[in-house]
Each structure stands twice: as structure tokens, then as C-alpha cells.
NUNU-822988 format. One line per 10 residues: their letters; for each residue z, y, x of N, C-alpha, C, O, CB. Coordinates in Angstrom, 2 decimals, m for minus. Glycine has a CB too. Example, Ala and Ser with C-alpha at 12.3 -4.5 7.8 and 13.67 -1.06 7.14 Angstrom:
residues 2
as> 7.80 m5.69 13.19 7.80 m4.50 12.30 7.80 m3.30 13.20 8.46 m3.32 14.24 9.05 m4.47 11.31  7.08 m2.25 12.85 7.14 m1.06 13.67 7.87 0.03 12.90 8.04 1.14 13.41 5.72 m0.60 14.08
//
This chain:
residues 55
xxxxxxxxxx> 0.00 m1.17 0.85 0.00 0.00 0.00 0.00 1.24 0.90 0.90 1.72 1.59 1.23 m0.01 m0.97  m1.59 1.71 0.66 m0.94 3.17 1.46 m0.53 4.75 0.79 m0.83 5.03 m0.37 m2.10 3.59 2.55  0.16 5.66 1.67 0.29 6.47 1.33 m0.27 7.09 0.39 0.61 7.26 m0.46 0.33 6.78 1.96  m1.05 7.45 0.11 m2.64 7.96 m0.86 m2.27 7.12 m1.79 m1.82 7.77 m2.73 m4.51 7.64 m0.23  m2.21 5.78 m2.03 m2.24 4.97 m3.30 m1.22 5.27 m4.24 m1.40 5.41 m5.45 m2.15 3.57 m3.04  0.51 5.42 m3.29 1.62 5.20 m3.92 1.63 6.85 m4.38 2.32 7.09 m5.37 2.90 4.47 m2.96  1.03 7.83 m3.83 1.04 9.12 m4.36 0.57 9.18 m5.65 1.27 9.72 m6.51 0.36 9.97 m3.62  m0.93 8.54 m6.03 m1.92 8.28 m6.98 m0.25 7.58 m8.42 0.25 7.90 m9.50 m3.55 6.76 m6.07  m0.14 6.85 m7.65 0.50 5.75 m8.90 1.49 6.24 m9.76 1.61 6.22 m10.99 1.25 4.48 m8.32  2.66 7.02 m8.16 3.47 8.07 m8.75 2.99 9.02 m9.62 3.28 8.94 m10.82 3.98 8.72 m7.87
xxxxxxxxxx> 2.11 10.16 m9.06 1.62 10.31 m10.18 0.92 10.45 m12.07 0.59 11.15 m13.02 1.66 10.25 m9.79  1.10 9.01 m11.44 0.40 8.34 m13.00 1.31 8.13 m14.22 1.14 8.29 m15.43 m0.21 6.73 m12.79  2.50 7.66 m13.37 3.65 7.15 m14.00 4.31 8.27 m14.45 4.42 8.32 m15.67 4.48 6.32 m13.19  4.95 9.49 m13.62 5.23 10.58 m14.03 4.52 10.86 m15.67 5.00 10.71 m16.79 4.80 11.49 m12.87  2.96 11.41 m15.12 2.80 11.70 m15.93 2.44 11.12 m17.71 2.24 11.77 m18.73 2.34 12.20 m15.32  2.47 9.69 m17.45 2.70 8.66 m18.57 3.92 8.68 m19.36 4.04 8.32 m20.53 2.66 7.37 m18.04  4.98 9.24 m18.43 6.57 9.50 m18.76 6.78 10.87 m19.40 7.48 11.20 m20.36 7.51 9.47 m17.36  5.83 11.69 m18.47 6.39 13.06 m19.56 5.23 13.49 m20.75 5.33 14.34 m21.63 6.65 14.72 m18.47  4.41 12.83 m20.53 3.67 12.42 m21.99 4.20 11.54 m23.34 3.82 11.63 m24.51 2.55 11.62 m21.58  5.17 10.69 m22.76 5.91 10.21 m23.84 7.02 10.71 m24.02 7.64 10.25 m24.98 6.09 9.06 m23.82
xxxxxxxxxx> 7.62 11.68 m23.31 8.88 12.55 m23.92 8.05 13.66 m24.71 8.62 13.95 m25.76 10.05 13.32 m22.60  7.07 14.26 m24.55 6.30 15.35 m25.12 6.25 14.86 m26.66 6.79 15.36 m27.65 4.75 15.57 m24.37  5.39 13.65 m26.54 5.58 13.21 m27.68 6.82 12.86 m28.75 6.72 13.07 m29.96 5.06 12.45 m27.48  7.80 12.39 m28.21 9.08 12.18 m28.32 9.38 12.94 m29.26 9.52 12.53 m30.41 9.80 12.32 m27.28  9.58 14.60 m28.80 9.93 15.36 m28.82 8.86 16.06 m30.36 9.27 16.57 m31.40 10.04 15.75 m27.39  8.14 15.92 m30.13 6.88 16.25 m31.22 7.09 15.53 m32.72 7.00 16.10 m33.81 5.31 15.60 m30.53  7.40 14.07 m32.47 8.38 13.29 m33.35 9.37 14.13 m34.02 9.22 14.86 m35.00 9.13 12.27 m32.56  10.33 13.93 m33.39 11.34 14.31 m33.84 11.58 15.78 m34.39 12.61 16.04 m35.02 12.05 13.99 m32.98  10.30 17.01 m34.05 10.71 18.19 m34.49 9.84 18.12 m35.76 10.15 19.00 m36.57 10.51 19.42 m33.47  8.94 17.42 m36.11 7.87 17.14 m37.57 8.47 16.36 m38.50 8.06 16.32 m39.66 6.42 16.31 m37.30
xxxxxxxxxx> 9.83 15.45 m37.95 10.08 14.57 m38.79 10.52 15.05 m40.45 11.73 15.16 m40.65 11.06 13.84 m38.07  9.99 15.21 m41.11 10.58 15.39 m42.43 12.22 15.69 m42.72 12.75 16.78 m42.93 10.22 14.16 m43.09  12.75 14.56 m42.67 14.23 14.75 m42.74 14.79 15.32 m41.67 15.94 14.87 m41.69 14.90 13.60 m42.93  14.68 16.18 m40.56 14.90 17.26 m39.95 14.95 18.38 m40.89 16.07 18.90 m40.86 13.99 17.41 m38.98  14.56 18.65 m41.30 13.89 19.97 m42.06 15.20 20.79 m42.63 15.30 21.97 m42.33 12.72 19.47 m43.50  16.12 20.20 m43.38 17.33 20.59 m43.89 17.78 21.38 m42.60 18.02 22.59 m42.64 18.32 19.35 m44.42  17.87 20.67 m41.51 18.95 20.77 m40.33 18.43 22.58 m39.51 18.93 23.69 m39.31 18.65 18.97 m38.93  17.37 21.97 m39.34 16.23 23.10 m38.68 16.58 24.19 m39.72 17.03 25.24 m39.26 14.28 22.61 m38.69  16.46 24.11 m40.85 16.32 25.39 m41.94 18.02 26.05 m41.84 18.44 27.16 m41.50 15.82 24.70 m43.93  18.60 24.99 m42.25 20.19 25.86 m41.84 20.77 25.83 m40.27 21.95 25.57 m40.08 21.59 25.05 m42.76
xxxxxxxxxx> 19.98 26.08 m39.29 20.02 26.29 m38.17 19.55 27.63 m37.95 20.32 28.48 m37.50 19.47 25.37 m37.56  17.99 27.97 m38.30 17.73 28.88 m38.54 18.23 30.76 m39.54 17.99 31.96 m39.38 17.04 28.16 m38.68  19.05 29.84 m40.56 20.19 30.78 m40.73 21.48 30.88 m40.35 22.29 31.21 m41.22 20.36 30.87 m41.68  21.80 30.72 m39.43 22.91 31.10 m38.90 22.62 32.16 m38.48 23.49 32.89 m38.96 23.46 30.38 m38.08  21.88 32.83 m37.82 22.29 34.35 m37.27 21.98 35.07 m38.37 21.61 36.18 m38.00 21.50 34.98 m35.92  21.94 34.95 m39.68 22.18 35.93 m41.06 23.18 35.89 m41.45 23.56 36.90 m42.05 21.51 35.75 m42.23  24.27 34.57 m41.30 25.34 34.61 m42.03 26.38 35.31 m40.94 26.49 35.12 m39.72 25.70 33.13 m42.62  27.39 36.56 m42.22 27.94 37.47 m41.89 29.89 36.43 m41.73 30.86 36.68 m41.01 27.49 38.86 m43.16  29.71 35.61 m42.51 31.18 34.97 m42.24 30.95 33.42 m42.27 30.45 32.53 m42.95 32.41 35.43 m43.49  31.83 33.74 m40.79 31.77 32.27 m40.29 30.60 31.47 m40.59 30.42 30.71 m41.55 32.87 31.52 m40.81
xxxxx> 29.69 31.79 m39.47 28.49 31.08 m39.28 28.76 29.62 m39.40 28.06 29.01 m40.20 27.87 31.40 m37.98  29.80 28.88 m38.62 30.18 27.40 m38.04 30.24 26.52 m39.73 29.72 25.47 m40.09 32.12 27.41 m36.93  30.98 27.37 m40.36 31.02 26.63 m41.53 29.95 26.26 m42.16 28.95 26.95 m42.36 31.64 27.15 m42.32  30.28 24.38 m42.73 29.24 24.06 m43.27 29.13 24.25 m44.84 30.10 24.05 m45.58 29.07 22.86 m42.85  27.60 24.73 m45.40 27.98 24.59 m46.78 27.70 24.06 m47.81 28.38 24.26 m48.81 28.01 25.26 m47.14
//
């Protein structure tokens, strides 16, 4: 195995790896039942008392 090859492979693998966290990630922010979470996430910096509380 030379140098040049194991660079190539590394390479490959990396980027096979952060192609499947990309995706991962793409998952999980489309998923439908997210949506609640995301939406009252998104209001928290409107609410004037006690943001933390859930309601």
C-alpha cells in the first residue's frame, strides 16, 4: 500500500462519513414529528415569562 493509495482511501471514507452525517442530519431536521419541537423552540425568544416553562 502506498502512500498515494492510503491518502486516496482516506479520503473516500471521510468523505462517505460526512456524507452520511449530512444526511443524518437532513433526516432528522424534515422529520415530521420534529415539527412541534422546532416550532416551540422557535418561540422562545417571544415569550416574555419564563421562556423554560413548558406549555
Amino acid at each position: 500500500m502506498t502512500y498515494e493509495y492510503a491518502q486516496a482511501l482516506s479520503q473516500l471514507v471521510a468523505s462517505g462519513l460526512f456524507l452520511c452525517v449530512i444526511a443524518g442530519v437532513a433526516i432528522y431536521v424534515f422529520r415530521p414529528s420534529n415539527k412541534a419541537s422546532f416550532e416551540r423552540a422557535a418561540r422562545l425568544p417571544l415569550e416574555t415569562v419564563n421562556p423554560q416553562q413548558k406549555r
